[in-house]
PyMOL CGO cylinders between C-alpha atoms (Angstrom):
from pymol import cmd
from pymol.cgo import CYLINDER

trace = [
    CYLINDER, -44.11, -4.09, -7.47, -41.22, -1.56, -6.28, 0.3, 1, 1, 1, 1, 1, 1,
    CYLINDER, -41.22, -1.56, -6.28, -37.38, -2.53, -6.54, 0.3, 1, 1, 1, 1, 1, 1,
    CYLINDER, -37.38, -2.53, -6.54, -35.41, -1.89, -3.92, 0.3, 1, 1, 1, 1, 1, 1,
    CYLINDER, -35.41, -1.89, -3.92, -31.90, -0.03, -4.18, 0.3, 1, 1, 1, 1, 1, 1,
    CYLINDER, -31.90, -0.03, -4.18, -28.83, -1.65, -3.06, 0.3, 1, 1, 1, 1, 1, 1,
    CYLINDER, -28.83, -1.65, -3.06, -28.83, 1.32, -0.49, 0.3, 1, 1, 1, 1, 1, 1,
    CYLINDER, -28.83, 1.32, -0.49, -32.13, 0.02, 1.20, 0.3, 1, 1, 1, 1, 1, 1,
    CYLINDER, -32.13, 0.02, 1.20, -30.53, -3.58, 2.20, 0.3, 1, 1, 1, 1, 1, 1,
    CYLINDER, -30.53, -3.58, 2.20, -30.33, -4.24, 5.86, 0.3, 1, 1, 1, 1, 1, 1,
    CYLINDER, -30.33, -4.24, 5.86, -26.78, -3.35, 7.36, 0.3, 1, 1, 1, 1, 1, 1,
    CYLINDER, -26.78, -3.35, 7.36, -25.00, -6.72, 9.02, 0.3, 1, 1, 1, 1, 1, 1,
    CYLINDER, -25.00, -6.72, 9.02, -24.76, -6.26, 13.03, 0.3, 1, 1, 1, 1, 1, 1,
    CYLINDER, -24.76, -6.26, 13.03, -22.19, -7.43, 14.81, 0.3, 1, 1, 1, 1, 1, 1,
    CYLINDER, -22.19, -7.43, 14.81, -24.04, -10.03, 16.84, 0.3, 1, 1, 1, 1, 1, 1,
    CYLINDER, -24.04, -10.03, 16.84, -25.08, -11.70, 13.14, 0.3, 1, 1, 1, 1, 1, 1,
    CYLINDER, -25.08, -11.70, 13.14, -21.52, -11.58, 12.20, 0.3, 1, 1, 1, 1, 1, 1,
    CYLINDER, -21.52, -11.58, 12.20, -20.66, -13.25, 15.73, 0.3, 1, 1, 1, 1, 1, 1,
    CYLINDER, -20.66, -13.25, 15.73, -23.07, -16.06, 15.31, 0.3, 1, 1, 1, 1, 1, 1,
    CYLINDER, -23.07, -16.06, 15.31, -22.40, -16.65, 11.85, 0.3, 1, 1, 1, 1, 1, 1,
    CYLINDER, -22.40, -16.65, 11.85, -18.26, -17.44, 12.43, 0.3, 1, 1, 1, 1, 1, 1,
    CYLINDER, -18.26, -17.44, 12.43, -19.04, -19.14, 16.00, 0.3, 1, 1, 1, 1, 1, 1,
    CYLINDER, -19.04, -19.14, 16.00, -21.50, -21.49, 14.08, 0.3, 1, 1, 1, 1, 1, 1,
    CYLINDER, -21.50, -21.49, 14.08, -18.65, -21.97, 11.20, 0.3, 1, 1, 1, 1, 1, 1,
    CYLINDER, -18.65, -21.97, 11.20, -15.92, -22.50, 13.87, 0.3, 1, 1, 1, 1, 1, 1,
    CYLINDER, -15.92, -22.50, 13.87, -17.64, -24.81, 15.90, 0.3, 1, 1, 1, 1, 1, 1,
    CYLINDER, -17.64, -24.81, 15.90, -18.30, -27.18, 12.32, 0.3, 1, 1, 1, 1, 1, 1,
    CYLINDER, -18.30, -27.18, 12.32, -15.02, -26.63, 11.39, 0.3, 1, 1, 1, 1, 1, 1,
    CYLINDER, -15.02, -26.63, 11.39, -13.67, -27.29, 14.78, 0.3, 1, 1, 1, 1, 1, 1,
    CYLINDER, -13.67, -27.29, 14.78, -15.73, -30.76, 14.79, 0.3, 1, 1, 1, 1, 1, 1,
    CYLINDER, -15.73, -30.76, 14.79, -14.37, -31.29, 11.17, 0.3, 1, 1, 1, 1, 1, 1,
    CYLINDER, -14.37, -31.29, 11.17, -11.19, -31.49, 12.14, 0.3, 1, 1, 1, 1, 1, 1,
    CYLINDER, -11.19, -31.49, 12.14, -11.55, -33.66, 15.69, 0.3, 1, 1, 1, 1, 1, 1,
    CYLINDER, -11.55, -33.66, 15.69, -13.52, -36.31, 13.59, 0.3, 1, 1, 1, 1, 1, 1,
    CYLINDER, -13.52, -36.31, 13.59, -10.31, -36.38, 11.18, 0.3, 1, 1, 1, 1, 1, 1,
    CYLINDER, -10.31, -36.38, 11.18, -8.30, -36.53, 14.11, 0.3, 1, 1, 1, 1, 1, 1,
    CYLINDER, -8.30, -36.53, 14.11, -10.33, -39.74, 15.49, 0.3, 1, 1, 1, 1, 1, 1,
    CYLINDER, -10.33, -39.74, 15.49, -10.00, -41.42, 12.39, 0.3, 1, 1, 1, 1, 1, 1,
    CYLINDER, -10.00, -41.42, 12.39, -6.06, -40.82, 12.57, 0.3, 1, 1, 1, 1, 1, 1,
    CYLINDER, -6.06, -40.82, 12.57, -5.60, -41.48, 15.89, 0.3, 1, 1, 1, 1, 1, 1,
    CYLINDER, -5.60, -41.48, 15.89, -7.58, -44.45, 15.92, 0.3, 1, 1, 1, 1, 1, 1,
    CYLINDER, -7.58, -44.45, 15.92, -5.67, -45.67, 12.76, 0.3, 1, 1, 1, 1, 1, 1,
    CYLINDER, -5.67, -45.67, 12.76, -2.45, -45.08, 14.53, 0.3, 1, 1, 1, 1, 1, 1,
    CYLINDER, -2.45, -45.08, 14.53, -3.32, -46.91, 17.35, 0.3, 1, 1, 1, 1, 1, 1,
    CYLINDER, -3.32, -46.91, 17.35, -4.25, -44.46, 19.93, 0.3, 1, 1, 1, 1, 1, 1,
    CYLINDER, -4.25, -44.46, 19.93, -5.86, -45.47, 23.26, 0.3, 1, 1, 1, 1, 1, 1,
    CYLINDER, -5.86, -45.47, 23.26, -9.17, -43.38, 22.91, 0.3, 1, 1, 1, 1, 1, 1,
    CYLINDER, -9.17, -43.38, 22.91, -10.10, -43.45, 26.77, 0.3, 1, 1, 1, 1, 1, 1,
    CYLINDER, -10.10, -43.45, 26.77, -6.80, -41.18, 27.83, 0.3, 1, 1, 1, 1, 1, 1,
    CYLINDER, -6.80, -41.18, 27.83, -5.42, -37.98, 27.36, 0.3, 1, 1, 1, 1, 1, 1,
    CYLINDER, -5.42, -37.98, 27.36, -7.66, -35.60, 25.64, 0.3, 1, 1, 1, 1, 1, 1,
    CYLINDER, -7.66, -35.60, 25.64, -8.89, -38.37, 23.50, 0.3, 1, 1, 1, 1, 1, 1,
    CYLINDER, -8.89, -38.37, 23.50, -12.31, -37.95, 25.16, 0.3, 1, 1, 1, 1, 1, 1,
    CYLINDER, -12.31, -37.95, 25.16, -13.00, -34.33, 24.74, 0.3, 1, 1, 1, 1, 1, 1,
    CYLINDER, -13.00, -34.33, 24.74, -11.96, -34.51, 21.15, 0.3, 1, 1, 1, 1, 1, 1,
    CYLINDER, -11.96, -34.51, 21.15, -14.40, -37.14, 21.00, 0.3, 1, 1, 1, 1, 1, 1,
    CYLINDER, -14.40, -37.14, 21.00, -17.24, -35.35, 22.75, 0.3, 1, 1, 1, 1, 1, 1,
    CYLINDER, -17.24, -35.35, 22.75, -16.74, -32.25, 20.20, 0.3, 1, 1, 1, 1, 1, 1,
    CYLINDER, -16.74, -32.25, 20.20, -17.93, -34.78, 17.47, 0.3, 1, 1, 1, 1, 1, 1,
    CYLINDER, -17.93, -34.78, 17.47, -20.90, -34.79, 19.00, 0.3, 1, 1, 1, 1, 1, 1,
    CYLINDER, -20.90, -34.79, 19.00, -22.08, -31.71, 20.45, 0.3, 1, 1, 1, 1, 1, 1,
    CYLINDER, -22.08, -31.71, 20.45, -20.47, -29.20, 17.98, 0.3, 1, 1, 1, 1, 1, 1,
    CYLINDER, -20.47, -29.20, 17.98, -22.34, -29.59, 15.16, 0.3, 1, 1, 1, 1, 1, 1,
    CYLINDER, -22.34, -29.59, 15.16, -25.86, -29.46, 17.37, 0.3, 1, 1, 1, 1, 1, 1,
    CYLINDER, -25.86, -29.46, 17.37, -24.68, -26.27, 19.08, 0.3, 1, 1, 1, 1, 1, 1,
    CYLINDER, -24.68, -26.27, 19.08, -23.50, -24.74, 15.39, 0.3, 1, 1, 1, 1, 1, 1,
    CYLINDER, -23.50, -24.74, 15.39, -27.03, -25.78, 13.98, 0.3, 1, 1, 1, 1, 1, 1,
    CYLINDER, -27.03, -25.78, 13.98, -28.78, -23.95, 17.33, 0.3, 1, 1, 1, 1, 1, 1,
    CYLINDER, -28.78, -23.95, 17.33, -26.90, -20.68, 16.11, 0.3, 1, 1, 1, 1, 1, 1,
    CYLINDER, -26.90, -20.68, 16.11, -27.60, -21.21, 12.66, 0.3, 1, 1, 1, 1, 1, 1,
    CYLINDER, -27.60, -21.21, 12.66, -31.36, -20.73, 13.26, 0.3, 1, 1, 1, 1, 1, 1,
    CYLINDER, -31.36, -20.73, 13.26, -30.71, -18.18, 15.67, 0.3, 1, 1, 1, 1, 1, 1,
    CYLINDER, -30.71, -18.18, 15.67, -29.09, -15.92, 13.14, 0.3, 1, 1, 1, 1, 1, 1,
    CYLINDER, -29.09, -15.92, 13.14, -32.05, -17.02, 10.88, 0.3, 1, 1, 1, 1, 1, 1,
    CYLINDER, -32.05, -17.02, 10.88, -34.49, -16.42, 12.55, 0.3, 1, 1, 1, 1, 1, 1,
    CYLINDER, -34.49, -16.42, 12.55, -33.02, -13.05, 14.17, 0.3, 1, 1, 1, 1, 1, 1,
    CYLINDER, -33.02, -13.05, 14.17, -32.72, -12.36, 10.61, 0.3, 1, 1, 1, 1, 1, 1,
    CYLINDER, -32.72, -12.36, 10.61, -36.30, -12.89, 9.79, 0.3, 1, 1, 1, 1, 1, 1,
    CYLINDER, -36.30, -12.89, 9.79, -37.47, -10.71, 12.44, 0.3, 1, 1, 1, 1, 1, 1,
    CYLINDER, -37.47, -10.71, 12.44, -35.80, -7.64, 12.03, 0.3, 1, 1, 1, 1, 1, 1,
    CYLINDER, -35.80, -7.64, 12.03, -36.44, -8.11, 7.99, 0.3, 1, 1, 1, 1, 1, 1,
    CYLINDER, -36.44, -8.11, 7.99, -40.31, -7.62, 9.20, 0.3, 1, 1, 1, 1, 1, 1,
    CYLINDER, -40.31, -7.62, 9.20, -39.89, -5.29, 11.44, 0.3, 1, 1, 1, 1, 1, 1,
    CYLINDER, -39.89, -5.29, 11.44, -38.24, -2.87, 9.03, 0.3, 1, 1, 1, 1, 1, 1,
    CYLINDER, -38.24, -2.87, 9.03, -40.69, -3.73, 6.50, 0.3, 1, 1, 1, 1, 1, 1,
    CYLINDER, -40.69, -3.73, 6.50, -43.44, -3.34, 9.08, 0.3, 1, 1, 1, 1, 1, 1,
    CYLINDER, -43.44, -3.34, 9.08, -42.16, 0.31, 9.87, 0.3, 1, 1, 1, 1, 1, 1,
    CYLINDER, -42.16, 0.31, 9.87, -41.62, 1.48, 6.54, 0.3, 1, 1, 1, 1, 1, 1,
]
cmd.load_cgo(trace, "trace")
């Protein structure tokens, strides 16, 4: 069994780094809509004007679109691992 040098780990690309905050933002970005409902609805808010409904609608497909890039970068991840194990 072989240990590998810190030199020998795979370098981050750009497109990982990409997917990695856009999947972040987009929980974070749900995060803070849902707090937002919860305030606004404690407040009094009518929920059916304004921008009430896309705030609402980010509660729901933000976190499914993060999880889609999570597994992206994952599995983009995986496959270039075995590639460059494959070639060397």
């Amino acid at each position: 069994m072989s240990t590998r040098t810190p030199g020998e780990d795979m370098p981050i690309r750009r497109i990982d780094r990409i997917l990695a905050f856009m999947s972040f933002g987009l929980l974070l970005l749900s995060i803070v809509s849902f707090v937002a409902i919860m305030i606004g609805s404690a407040t009094g808010g009518d929920m059916r004007e304004g921008i009430w409904p896309t705030v609402g609608a980010l509660v729901w497909f933000a976190p499914p679109l993060a999880f889609v890039l999570l597994i992206t970068l994952v599995i983009m991840s995986f496959v270039r691992r075995a590639r460059a194990n494959k070639a060397s």
